[in-house]
C-alpha positions in Angstrom: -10.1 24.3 -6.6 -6.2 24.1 -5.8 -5.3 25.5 -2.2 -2.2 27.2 -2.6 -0.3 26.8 0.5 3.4 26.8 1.9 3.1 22.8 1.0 2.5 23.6 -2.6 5.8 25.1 -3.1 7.2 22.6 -0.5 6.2 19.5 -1.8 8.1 19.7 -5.0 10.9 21.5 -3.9 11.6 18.6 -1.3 11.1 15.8 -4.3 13.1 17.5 -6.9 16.3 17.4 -4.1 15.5 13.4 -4.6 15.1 14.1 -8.3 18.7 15.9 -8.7 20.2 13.0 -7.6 18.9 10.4 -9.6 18.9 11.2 -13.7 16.5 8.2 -14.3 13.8 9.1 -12.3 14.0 12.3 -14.2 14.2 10.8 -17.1 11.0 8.3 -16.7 9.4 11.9 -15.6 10.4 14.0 -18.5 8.4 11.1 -20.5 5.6 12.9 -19.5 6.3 16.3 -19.5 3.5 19.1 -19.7 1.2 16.8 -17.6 -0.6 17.5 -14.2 -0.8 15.3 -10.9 -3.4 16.2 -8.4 -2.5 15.2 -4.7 -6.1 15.2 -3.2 -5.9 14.9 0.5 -9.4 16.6 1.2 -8.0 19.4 2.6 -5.4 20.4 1.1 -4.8 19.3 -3.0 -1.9 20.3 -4.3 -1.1 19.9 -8.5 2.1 19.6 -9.9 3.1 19.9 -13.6 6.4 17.4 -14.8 8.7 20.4 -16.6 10.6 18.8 -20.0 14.0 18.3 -17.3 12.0 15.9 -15.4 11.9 18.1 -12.2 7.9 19.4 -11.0 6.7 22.5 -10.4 3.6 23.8 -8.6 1.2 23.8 -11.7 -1.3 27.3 -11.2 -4.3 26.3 -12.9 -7.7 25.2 -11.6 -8.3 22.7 -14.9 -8.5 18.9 -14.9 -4.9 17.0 -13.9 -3.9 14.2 -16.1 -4.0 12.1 -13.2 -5.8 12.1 -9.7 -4.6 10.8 -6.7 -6.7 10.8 -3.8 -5.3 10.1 -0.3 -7.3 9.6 3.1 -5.5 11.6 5.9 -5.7 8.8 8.5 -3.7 6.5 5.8 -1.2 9.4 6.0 1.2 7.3 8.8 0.6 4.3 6.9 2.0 5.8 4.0 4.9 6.9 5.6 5.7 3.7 7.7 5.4 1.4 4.4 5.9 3.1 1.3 5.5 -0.2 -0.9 1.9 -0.6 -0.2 0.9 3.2 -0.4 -0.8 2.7 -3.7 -2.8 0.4 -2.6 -4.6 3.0 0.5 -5.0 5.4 -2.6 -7.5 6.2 -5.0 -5.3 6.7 -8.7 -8.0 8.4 -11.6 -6.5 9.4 -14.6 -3.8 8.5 -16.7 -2.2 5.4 -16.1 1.2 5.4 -17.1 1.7 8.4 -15.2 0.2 6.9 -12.1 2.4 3.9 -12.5 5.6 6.3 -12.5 5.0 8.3 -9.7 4.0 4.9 -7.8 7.6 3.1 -8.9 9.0 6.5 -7.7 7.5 6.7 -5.0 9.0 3.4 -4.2 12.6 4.0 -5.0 13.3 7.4 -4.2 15.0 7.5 -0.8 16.1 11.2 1.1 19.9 10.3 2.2 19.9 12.4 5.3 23.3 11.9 6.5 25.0 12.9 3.0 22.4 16.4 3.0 23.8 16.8 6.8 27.5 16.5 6.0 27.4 19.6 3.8 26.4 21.5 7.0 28.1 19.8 9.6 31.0 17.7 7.8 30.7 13.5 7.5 32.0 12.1 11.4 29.1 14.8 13.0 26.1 13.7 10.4 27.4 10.2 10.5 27.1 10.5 14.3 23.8 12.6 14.4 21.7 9.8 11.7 23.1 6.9 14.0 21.7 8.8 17.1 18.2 9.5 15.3 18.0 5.7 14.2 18.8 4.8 17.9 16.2 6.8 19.3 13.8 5.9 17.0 14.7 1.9 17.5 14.2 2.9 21.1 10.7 4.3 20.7 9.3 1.9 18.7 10.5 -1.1 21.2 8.9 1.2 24.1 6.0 1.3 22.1 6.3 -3.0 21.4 7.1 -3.3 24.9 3.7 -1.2 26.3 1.9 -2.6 23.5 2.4 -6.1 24.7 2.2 -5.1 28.6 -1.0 -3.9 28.0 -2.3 -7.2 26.2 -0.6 -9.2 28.9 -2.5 -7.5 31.4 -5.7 -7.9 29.5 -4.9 -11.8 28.5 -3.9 -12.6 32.2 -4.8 -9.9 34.8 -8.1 -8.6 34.0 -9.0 -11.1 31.3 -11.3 -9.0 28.9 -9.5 -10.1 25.9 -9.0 -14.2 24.9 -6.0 -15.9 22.8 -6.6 -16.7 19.7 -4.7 -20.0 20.3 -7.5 -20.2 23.3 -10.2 -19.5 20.8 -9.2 -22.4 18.2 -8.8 -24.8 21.4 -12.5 -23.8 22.5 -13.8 -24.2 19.1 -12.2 -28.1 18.7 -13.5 -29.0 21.9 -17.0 -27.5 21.2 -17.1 -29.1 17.7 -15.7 -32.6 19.5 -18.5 -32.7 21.6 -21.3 -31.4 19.0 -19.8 -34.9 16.7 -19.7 -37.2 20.1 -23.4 -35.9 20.5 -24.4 -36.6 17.2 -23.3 -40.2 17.4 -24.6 -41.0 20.7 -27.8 -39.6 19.5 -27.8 -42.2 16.2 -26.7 -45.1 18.7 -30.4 -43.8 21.1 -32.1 -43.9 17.6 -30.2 -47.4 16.9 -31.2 -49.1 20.4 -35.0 -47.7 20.1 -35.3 -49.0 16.9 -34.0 -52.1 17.9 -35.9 -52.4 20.9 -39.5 -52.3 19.0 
C-alpha cells in the first residue's frame, strides 16, 4: 500500500526543479511516460508516474509499478555520500530500461545550490554563503578524519587492543618461515636416522 506523506509530494517536486533545468533528462523520461516507479524504503514507499513532459508526479494508485526499487534505510547515508554506487545497495524489480534511466539520472542530476540561492539573496551573498557551507563541511569531515585516526592511534599504540595490518602480514611471514625451517630440519632428523641404521 502507498503511504501518502508530505515526502510524496516532496520527492518529486524537488526532482522536477533538477528536471526543469535539464531538457534531456526529460526527454529520456518522457520515453517512458505513463509508467510507475516504486521507492520502497520499508517504511515509507512512495510511487511516482513519468507525465508525457518528462516531469513526475505522485502516482495515487495502490496497483503494481512498472518498476520497483527497494532501498535499506541504513544504506540511506551511503547513498547520499556516493551516488555512483547507489544502485548497487538497491534492490531494482521491474522494467529495466526504466531502472537503467532513473539510475543514469540519478547519477548526473546535480542541485546547483548557489544559482537557486542567488534568486533570493543575489550572486556575491550565495556565492559567499555555498563557499561557507563547503568550508564547514570540509572542516567536519577532517574533525571527523582527525578523531577517527586519534582513536586508532590510541588503540594501535596506547591501549593496544587493535593490531596493524602491516604487523599482521609481518607475523604471518615469520610464522610461515619458521613452520618451512621446521619442516626441513625435521627431513634432515629423518635423513640422519636413516642414515644412522
Amino acid at each position: 500500500m502507498t503511504s501518502y506523506s508530505p515526502l510524496s509530494t516532496l520527492l518529486p517536486a524537488a526532482i522536477n526543479h533538477l528536471l526543469v533545468r535539464e531538457p534531456w533528462a526529460r526527454d529520456k523520461l518522457a520515453a517512458h511516460a505513463g509508467k510507475i516507479a516504486c521507492m520502497d524504503a520499508g517504511v515509507v514507499t512512495i510511487k511516482l508516474k513519468v507525465a508525457s513532459d518528462g516531469l513526475l508526479e505522485q502516482a495515487i494508485t495502490d496497483g503494481d509499478a512498472d518498476v520497483t526499487i527497494r532501498i535499506k534505510l541504513s544504506d540511506l547515508p551511503l547513498l547520499m555520500q556516493n551516488r555512483e554506487r547507489a544502485f548497487s545497495t538497491v534492490k531494482v524489480e521491474g522494467d529495466a530500461e526504466l531502472a537503467n534511466t532513473i539510475s543514469q539520472l540519478s547519477q548526473s542530476l546535480r542541485w546547483e545550490a548557489e544559482e537557486d540561492l542567488s534568486r533570493w539573496i543575489g550572486d556575491i551573498a550565495a556565492t559567499r554563503l555555498v563557499a561557507g557551507a563547503k568550508a564547514a563541511l570540509d572542516a567536519a569531515q577532517s574533525t571527523q578524519r582527525k578523531l577517527a585516526e586519534n582513536v586508532a592511534e590510541y588503540f594501535l599504540e596506547e591501549n593496544p587492543m587493535l593490531v596493524r595490518p602491516q604487523a599482521v602480514a609481518d607475523f604471518t611471514d615469520e610464522v610461515t618461515k619458521l613452520r618451512d625451517d621446521v619442516e626441513r630440519m625435521a627431513k634432515r632428523i629423518e635423513k640422519l636416522k636413516g642414515g644412522a641404521k
